[in-house]
N, C-alpha and C positions, 0 to 999 in steps of 0.2 A: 367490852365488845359485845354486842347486840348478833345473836347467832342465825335469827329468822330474820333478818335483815336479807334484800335482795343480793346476789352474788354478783361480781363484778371481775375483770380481768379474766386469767388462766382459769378458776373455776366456774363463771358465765359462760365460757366459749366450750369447754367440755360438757356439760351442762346443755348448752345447746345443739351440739354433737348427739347425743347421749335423746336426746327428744326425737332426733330421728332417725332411730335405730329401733326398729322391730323384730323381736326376739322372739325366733322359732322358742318353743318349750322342749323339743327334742327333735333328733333327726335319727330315725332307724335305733341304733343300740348307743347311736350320745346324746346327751342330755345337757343344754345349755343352764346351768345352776346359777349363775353370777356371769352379767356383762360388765359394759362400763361404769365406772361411779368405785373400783376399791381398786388394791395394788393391784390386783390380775385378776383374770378370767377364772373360773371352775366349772368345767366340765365332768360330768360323770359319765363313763365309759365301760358299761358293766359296775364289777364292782369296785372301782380305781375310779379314785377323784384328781384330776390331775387339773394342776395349776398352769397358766398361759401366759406371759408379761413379754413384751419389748419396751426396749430405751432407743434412742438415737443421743448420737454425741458430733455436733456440728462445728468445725471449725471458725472460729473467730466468735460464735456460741458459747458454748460449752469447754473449749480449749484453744491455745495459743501454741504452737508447734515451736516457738520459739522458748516457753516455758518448760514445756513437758518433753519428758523423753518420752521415745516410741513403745518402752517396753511399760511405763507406769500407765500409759495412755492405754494399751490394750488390756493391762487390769482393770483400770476402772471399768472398760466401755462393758467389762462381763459384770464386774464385781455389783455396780448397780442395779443390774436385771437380778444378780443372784437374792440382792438385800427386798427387793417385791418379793421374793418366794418365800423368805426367811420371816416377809412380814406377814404371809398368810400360815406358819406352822408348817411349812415344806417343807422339800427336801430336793435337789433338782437332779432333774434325768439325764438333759442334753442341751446343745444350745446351738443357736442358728446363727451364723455369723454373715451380714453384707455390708462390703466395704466399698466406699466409690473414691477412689484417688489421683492424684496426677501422676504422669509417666512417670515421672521423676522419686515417687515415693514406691515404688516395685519391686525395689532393690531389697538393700539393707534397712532399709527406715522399716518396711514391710517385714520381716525375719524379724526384727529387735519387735516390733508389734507383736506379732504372732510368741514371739519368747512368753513377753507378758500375759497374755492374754492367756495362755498353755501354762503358766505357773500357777494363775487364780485356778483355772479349770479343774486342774491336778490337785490344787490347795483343800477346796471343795466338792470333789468327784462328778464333775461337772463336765463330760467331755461332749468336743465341739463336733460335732454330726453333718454339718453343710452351711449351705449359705448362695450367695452370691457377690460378684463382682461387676465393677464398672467402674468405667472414665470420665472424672470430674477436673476443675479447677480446682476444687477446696475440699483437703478430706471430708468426709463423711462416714459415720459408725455408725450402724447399724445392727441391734441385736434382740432375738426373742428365745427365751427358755422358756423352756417345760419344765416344769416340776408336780412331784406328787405329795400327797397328806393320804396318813392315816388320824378317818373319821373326817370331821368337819373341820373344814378351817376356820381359820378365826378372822373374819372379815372387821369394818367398822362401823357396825352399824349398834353392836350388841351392847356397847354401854349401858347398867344400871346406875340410879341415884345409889352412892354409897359407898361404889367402886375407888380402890386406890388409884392413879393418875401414875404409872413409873414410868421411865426410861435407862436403856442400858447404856451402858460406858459416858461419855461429856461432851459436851456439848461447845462448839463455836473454833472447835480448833481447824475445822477445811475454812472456814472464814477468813481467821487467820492467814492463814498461808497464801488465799489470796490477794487478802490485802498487802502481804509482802509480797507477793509479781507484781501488784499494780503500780506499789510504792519505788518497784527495782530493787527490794531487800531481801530477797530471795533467799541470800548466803544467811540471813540471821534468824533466819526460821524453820523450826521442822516439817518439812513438807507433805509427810508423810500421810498426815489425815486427809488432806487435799486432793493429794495424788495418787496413793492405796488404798482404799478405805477396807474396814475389814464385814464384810456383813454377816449377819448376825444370827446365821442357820440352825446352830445348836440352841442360843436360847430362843430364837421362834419357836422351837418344837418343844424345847420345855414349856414355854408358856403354852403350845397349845395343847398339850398332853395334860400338864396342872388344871386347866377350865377357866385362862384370859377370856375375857369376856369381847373384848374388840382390841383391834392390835393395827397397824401400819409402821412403817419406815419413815424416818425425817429425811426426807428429801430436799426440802423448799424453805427447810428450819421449823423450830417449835412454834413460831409465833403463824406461820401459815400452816402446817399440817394439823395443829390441834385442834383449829377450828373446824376442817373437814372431818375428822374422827367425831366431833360432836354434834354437828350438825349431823350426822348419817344415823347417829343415836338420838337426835332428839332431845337430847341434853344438854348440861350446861357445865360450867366448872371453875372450881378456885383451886389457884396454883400458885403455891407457898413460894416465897421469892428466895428464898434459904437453904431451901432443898432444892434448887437446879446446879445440875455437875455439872462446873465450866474447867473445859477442858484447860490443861496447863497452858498448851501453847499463846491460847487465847490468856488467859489471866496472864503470863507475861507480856503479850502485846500490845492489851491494852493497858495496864498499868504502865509500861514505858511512854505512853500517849496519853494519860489522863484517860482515859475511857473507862466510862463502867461495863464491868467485864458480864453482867448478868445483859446489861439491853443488849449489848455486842456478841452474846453465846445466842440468847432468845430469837433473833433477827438473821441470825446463819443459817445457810443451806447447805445442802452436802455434807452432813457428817452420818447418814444414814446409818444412825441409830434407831434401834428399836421405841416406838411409844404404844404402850398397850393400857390396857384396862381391866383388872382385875377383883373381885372381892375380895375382901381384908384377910381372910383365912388362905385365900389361894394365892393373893402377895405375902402374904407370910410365907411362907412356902418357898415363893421364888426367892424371895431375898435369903432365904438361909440355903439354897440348890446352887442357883446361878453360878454364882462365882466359883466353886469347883469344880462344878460340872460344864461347864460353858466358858469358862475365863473372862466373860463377862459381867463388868459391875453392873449390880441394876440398885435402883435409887424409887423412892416415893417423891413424887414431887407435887402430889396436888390432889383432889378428891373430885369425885362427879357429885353436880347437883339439878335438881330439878329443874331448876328458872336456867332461861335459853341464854345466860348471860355468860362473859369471860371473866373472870378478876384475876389479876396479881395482886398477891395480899401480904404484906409485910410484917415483918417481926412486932412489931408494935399495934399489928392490927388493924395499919392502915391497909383502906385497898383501891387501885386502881384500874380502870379499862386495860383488859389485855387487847390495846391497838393496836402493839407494834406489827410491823408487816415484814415476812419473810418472802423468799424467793417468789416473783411472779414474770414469767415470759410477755405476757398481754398488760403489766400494770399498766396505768397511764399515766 
């Protein structure tokens, strides 16, 4: 995969967004640091860097109300704004909640929500501070936190040639789980990466405190988020096919299917895991911290290099275009 190739879908149209938008350098005592183009905004505020993100979660989009209960529904719609903070070395303050629903969901569908949603917030000291409401046909979620860093966050742009490639916990098992709603096998799947996802607040702040060098959250899967981390660095990268964690759910799924379980992890979105990029001596580091201090596995799975190119490269040396494509709203 050719990296200075022109952009196309979901990162064309932000991208184009993104061209016209003219960016004060400060207003009075805040300072615009980082617009669009990373997980969130960075403002400085005195001397407080504080982080900016919203998600939206769209009915018949993003979820099926006939799949999800109301209470896993209101953790995601936090847990994903949480995992942007997590992916700049955050920590979050507050979070803004607007929801637009039918009469009909005000009730109890509404409380079992708010359950959810109040268990992530709690889970992560994340309490919800306002929002707004309104009257739609089709739910709609809508959500933006704040969060802070000490020192500088770790945006995606800072990749060096040389740097280790990791990710935390495995990868393709929210994939998984959809593919059982889609299939109707719902009952023989664990749904949990799907439908809770856990974001990954502690080791973001380990990494950003160790000196990762560029970091974001898998949102859209590896096969589409990595290319945006390298692109914003300028770089390029080989990713060992051997060292990506495929989550269990996924390695059983698809081996009951014939499917290779690496193209089918590589091609998932929604398992918002951590992908950062680090020097050898500062992944060392994390990989012997992580997992006690964070309860998160983290894994090498691939190194930075020079030339603007992708590879997946095989045990044997062979390597191929990393083509595959993850999650895109606008593909065509």
């Amino acid at each position: 995969m050719r990296l200075d190739a022109p952009l196309s879908g979901e990162s064309a149209l932000i991208e184009r967004i993104a061209a016209r938008c003219v960016l004060p350098t400060h207003s009075g005592a805040v300072s615009l640091v980082r617009g669009i183009g990373d997980d969130t905004a960075v403002l400085q505020v005195g001397e407080q860097t504080l982080l900016w993100t919203a998600d939206m979660l769209v009915e018949g989009v993003h979820f099926r109300l006939d799949w999800i209960d109301p209470a896993s529904l209101g953790w995601k719609a936090l847990a994903v704004n949480l995992s942007d903070i997590a992916a700049m070395g955050g920590v979050p303050v507050g979070a803004l909640l607007s929801i637009a629903l039918p009469p009909e969901r005000t009730g109890d569908w509404l409380e079992a929500f708010l359950n959810g949603f109040l268990e992530c917030a709690h889970a992560y000291d994340a309490a919800l501070i306002g929002g707004d409401t309104n009257r739609a046909e089709q739910v709609a979620v809508d959500v933006s936190v704040l969060g802070r860093v000490a020192g500088a966050p770790v945006t995606r742009d800072g990749a060096a040639v040389g740097d280790w490639l990791m990710v935390t916990g495995a990868l393709g098992g929210s994939r998984a789980g959809l593919e059982a709603l889609l299939e109707g096998a719902w009952d023989t799947v664990d749904l949990t990466p799907h439908f809770r996802p856990a974001p990954r607040l502690q080791a973001g702040a380990l990494a950003q405190a160790q000196g990762a060098t560029a970091m974001m959250d898998l949102s859209d899967g590896l096969a589409a988020d990595l290319p945006k981390l390298l692109r914003a660095s300028g770089k390029g990268a080989i990713v060992y096919a051997e060292r990506v964690p495929i989550h269990p759910v996924a390695q059983r799924w698809t081996q009951a299917r014939g499917l290779d379980p690496l193209s089918f992890a590589i091609a998932g979105g929604e398992d918002y895991e951590l992908l950062l990029a680090a020097p050898p001596a500062v992944g060392q580091r994390l990989l012997e911290q992580a997992p006690e201090a964070t309860g998160a596995p983290l894994s090498v799975i691939g190194e930075v290099i020079a030339e603007p190119e992708l590879w997946l490269q095989y045990p044997d040396g062979r390597r191929e275009s990393f083509a595959r494509m993850g999650w895109d709203h606008f593909a065509e």
